[in-house]
The first five atom37 places (N, CA, C, CB, O) and aatype in JSON, in Angstrom:
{
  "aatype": [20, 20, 20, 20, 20, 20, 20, 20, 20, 20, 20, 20, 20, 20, 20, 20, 20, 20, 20, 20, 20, 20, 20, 20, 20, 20, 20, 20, 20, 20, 20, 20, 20, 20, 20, 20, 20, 20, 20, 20, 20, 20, 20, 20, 20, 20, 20, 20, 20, 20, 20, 20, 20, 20, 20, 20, 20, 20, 20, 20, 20, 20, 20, 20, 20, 20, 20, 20, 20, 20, 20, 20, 20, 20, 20, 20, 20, 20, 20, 20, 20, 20, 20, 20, 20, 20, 20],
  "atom_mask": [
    [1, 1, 1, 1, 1],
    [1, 1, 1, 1, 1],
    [1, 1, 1, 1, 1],
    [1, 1, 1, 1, 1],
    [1, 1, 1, 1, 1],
    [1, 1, 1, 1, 1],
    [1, 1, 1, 1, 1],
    [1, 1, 1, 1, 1],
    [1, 1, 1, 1, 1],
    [1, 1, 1, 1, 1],
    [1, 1, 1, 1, 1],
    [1, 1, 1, 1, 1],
    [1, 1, 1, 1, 1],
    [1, 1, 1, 1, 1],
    [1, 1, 1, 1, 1],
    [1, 1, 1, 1, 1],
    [1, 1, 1, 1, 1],
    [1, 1, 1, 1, 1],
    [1, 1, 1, 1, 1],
    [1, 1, 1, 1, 1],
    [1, 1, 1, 1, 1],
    [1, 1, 1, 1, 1],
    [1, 1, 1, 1, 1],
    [1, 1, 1, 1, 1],
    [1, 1, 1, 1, 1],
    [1, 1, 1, 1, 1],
    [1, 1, 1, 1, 1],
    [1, 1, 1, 1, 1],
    [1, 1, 1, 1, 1],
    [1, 1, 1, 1, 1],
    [1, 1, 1, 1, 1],
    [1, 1, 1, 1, 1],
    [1, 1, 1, 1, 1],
    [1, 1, 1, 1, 1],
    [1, 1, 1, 1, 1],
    [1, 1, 1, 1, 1],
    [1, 1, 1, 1, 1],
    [1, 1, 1, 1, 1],
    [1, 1, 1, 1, 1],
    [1, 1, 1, 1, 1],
    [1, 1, 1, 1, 1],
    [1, 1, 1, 1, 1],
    [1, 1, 1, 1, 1],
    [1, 1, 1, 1, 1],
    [1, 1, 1, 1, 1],
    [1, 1, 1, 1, 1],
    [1, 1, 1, 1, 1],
    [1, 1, 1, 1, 1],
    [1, 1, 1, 1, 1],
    [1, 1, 1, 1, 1],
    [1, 1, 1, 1, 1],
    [1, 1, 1, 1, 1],
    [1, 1, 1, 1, 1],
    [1, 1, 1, 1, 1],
    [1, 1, 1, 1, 1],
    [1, 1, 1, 1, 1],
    [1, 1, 1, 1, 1],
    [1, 1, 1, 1, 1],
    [1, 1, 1, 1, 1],
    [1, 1, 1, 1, 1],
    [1, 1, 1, 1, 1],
    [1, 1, 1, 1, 1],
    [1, 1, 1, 1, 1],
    [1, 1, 1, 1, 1],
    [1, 1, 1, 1, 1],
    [1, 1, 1, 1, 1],
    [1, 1, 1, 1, 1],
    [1, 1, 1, 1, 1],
    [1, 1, 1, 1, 1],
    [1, 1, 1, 1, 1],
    [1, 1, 1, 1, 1],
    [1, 1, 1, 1, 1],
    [1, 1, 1, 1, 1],
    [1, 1, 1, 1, 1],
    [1, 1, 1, 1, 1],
    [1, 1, 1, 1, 1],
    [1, 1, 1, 1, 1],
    [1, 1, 1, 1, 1],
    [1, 1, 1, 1, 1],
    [1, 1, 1, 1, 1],
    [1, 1, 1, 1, 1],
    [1, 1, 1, 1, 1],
    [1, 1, 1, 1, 1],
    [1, 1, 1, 1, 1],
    [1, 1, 1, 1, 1],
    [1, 1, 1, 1, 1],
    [1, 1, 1, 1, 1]
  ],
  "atom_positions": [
    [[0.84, -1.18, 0.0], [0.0, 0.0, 0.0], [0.89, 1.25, 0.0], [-0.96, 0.0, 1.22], [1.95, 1.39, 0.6]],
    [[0.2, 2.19, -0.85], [1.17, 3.7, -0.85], [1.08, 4.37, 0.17], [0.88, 4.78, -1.86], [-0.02, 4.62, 0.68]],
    [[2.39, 4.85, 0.72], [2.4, 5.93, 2.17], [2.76, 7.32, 1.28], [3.95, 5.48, 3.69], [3.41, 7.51, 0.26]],
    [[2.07, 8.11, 2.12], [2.68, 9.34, 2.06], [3.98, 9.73, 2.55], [1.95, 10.05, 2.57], [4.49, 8.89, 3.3]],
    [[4.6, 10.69, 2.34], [5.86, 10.65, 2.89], [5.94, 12.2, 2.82], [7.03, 9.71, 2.1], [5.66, 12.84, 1.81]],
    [[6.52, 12.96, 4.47], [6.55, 14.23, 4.48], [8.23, 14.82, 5.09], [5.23, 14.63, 5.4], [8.73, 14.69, 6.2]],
    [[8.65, 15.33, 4.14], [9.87, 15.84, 4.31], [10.27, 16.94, 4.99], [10.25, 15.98, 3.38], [10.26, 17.86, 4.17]],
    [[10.68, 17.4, 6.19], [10.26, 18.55, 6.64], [12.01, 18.82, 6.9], [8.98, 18.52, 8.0], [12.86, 18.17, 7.52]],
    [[12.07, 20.2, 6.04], [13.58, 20.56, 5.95], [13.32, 22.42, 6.9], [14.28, 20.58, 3.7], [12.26, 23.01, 7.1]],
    [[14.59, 22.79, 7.22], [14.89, 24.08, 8.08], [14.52, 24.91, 6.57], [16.79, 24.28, 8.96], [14.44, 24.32, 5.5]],
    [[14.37, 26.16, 6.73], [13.7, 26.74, 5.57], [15.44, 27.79, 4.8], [11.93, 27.97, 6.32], [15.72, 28.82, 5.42]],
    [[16.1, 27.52, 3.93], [17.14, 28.07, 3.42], [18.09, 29.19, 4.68], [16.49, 28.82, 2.07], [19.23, 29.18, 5.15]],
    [[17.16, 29.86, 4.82], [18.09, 30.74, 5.57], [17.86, 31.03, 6.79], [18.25, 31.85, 5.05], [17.79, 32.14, 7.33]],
    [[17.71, 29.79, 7.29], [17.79, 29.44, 8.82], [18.97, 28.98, 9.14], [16.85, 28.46, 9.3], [19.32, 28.18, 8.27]],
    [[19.68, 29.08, 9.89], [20.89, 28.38, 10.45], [20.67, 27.22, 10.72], [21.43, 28.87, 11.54], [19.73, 27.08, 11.51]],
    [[21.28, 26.08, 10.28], [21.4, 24.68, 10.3], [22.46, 24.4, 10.77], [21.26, 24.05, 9.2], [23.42, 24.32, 10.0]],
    [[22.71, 24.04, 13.0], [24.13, 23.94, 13.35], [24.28, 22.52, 13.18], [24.55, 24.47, 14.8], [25.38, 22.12, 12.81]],
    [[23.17, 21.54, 13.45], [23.64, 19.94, 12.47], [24.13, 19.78, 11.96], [23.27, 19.27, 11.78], [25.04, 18.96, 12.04]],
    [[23.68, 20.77, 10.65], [23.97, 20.67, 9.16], [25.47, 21.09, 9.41], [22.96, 21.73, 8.01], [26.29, 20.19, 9.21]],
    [[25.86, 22.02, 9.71], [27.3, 22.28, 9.97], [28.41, 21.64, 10.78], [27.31, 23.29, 10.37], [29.59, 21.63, 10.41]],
    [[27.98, 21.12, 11.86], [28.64, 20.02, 12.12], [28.62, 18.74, 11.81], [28.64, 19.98, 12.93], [29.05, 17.84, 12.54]],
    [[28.22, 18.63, 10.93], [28.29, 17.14, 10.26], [29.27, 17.66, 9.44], [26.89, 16.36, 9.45], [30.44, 17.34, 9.66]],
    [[28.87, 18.75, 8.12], [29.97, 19.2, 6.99], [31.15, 19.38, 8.02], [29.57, 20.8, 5.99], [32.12, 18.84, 7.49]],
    [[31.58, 19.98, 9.46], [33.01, 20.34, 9.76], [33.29, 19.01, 9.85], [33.42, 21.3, 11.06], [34.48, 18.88, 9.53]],
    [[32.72, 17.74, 10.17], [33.25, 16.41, 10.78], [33.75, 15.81, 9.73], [32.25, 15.47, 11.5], [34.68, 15.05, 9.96]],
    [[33.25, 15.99, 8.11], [33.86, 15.37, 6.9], [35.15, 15.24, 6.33], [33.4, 15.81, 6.1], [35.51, 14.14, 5.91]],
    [[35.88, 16.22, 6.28], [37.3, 16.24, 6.35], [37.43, 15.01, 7.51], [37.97, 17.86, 6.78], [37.39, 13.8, 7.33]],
    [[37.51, 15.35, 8.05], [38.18, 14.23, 9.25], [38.2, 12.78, 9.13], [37.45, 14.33, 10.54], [38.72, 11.92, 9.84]],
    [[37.37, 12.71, 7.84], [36.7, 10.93, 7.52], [36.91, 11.21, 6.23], [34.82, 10.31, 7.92], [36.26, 10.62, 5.37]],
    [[37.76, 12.04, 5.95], [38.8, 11.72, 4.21], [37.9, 12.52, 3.2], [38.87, 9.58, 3.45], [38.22, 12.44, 2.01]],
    [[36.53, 13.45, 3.62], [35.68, 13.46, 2.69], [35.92, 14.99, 2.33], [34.24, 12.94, 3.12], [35.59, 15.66, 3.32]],
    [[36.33, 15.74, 1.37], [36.45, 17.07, 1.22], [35.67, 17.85, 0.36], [37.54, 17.27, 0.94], [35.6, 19.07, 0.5]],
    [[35.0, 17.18, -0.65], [34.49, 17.77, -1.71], [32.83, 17.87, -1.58], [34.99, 16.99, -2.93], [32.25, 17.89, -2.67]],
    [[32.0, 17.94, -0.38], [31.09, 18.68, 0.53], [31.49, 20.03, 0.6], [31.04, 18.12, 1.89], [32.53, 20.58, 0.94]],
    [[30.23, 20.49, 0.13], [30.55, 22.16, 0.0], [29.5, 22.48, 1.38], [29.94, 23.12, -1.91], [29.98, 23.3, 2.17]],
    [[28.18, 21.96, 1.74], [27.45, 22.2, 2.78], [26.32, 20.96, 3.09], [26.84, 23.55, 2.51], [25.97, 20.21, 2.17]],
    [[25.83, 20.83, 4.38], [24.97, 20.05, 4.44], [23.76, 20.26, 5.14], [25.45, 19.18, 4.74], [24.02, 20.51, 6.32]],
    [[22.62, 20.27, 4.92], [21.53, 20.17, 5.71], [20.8, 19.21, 6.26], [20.9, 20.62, 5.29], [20.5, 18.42, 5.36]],
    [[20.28, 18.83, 7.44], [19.61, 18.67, 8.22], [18.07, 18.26, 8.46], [19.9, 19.42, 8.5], [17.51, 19.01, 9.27]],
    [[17.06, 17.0, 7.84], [16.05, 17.28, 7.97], [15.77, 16.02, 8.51], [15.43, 17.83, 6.97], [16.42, 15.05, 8.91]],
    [[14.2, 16.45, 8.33], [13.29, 14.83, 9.22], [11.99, 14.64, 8.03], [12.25, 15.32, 11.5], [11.22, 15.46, 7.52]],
    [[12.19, 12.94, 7.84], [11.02, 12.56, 7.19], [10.14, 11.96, 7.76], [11.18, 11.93, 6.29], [10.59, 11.48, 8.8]],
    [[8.96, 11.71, 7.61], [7.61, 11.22, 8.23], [6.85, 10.46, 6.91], [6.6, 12.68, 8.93], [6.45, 10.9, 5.83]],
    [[6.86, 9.25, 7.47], [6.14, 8.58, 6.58], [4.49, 8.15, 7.61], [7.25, 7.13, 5.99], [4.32, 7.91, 8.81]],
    [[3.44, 8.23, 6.32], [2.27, 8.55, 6.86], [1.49, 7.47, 6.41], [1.76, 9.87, 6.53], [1.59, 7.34, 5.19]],
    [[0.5, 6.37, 7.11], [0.24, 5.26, 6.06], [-1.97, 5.56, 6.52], [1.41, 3.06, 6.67], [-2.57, 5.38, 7.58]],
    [[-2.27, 5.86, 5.65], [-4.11, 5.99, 5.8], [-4.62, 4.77, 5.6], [-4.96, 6.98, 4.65], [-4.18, 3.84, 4.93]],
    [[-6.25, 4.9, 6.68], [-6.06, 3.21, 6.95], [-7.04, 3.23, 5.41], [-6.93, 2.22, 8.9], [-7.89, 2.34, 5.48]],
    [[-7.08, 3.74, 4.53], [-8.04, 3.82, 3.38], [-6.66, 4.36, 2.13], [-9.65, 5.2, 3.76], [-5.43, 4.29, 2.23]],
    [[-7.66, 4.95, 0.87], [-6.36, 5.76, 0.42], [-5.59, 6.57, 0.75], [-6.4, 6.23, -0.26], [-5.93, 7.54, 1.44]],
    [[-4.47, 6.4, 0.37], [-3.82, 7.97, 1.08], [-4.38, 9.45, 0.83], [-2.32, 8.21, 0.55], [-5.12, 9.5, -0.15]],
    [[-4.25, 10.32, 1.32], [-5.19, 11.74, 1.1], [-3.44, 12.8, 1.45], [-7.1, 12.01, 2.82], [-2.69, 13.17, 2.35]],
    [[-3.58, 12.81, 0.4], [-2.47, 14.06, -0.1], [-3.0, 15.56, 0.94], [-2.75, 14.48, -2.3], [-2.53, 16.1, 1.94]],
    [[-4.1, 15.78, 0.15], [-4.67, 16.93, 1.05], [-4.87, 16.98, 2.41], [-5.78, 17.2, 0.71], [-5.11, 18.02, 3.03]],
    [[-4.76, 15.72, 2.96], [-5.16, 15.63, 4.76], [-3.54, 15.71, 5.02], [-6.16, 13.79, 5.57], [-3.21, 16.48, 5.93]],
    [[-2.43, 14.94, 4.29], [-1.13, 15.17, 5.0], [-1.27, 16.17, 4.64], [0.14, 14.55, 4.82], [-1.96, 16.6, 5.56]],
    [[-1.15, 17.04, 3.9], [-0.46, 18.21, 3.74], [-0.95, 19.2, 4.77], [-0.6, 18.71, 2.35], [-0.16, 20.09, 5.08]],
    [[-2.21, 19.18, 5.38], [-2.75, 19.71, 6.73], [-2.32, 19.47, 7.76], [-3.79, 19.47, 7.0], [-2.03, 20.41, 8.51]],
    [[-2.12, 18.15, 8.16], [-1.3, 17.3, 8.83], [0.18, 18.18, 9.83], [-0.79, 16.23, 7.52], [0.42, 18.48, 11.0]],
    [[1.06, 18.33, 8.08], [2.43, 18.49, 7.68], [2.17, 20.2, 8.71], [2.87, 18.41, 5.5], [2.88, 20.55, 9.66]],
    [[1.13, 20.89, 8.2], [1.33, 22.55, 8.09], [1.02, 22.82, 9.33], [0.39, 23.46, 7.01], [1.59, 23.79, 9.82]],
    [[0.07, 22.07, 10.17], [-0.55, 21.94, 11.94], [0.2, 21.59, 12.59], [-1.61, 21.05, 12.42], [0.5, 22.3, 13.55]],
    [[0.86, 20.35, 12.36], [1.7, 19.1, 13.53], [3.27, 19.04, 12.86], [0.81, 17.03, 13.45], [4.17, 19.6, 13.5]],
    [[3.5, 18.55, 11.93], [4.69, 18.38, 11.77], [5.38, 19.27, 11.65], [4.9, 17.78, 11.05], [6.38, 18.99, 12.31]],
    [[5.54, 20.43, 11.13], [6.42, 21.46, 10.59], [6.19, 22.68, 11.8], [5.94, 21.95, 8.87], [5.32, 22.64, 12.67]],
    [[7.14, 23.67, 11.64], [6.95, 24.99, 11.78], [6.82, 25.78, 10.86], [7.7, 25.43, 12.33], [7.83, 26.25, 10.33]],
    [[5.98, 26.01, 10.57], [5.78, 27.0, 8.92], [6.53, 28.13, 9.43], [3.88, 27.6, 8.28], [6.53, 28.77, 8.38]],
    [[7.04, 28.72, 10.08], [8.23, 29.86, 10.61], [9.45, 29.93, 9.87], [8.77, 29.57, 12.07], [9.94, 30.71, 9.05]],
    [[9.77, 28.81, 10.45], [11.71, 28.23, 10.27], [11.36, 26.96, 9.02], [12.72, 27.13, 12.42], [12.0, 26.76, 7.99]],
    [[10.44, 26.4, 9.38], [10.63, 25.12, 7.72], [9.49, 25.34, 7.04], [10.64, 23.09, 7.98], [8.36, 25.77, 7.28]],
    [[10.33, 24.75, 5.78], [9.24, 23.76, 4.65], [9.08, 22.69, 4.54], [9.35, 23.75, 3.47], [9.89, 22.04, 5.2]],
    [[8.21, 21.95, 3.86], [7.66, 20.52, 3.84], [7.47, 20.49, 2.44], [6.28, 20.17, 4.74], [7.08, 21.39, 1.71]],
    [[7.85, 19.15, 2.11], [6.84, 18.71, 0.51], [6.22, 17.01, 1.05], [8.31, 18.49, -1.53], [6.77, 16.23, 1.82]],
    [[5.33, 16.9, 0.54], [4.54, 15.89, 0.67], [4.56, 15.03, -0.89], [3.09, 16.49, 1.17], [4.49, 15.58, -1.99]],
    [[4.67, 13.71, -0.64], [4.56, 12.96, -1.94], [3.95, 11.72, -1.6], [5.92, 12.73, -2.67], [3.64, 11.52, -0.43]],
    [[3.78, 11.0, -2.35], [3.36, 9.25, -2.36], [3.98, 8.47, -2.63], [2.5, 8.75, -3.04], [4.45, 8.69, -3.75]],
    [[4.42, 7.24, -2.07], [5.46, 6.67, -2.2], [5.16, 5.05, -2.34], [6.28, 7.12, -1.11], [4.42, 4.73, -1.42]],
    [[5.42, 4.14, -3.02], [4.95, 3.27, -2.97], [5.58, 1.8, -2.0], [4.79, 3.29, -4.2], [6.8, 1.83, -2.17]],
    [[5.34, 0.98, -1.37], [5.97, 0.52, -0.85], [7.29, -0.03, -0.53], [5.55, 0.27, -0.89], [8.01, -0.22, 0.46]],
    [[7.27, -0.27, -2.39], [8.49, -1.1, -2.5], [9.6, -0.05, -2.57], [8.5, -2.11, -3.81], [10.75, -0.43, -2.36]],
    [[9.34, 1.37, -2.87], [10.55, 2.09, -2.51], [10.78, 2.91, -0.81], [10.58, 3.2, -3.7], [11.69, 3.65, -0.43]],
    [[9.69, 2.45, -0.16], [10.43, 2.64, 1.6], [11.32, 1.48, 1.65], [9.17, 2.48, 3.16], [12.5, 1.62, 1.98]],
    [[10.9, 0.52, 1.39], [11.7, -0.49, 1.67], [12.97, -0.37, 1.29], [11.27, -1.51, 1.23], [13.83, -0.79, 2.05]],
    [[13.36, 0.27, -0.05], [14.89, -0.24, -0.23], [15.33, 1.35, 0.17], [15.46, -0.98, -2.1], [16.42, 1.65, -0.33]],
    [[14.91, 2.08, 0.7], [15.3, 3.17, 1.09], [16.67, 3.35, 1.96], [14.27, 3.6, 1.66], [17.52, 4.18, 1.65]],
    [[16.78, 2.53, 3.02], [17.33, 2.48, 3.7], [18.67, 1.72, 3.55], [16.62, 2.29, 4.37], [19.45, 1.52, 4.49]],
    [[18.82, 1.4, 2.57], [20.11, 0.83, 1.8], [21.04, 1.4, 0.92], [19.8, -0.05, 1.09], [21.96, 0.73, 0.46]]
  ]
}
């Protein structure tokens, strides 16, 4: 069954100190050619019916996010690619 999937990133010109200490830690593990990195959180969303694009995305803009400091994009995802996601 298809999940939704909600990406919720710091919004460009927010300071990301994660994001920056991960990029200062790269050198150190041989890796140099990282110019910057950011920082986010995904949420995968599974409806006990079809998925409803329009309810995450309400969801995303109420509960998950800070519409302040982040953005979100919402998509559909089908099973077989959560699964190999993580590989």
């Amino acid at each position: 069954m298809p999940r939704v999937v909600v990406d919720v990133m710091l919004k460009p010109e927010i300071l990301d100190p994660q994001g920056q200490a991960v990029a200062n830690a790269l050198p150190r593990l041989g890796v140099s050619d990282v110019a910057s990195v950011r920082i986010g959180r995904r949420i995968e969303i599974e409806f006990t019916g079809e998925p409803d694009l329009d309810r995450a995305r309400e969801i995303a803009d109420k509960l998950l996010a800070n519409p302040v400091i982040e953005d979100f994009t919402v998509r559909l995802v089908e099973a077989d690619e959560i699964a190999g996601a993580s590989s």
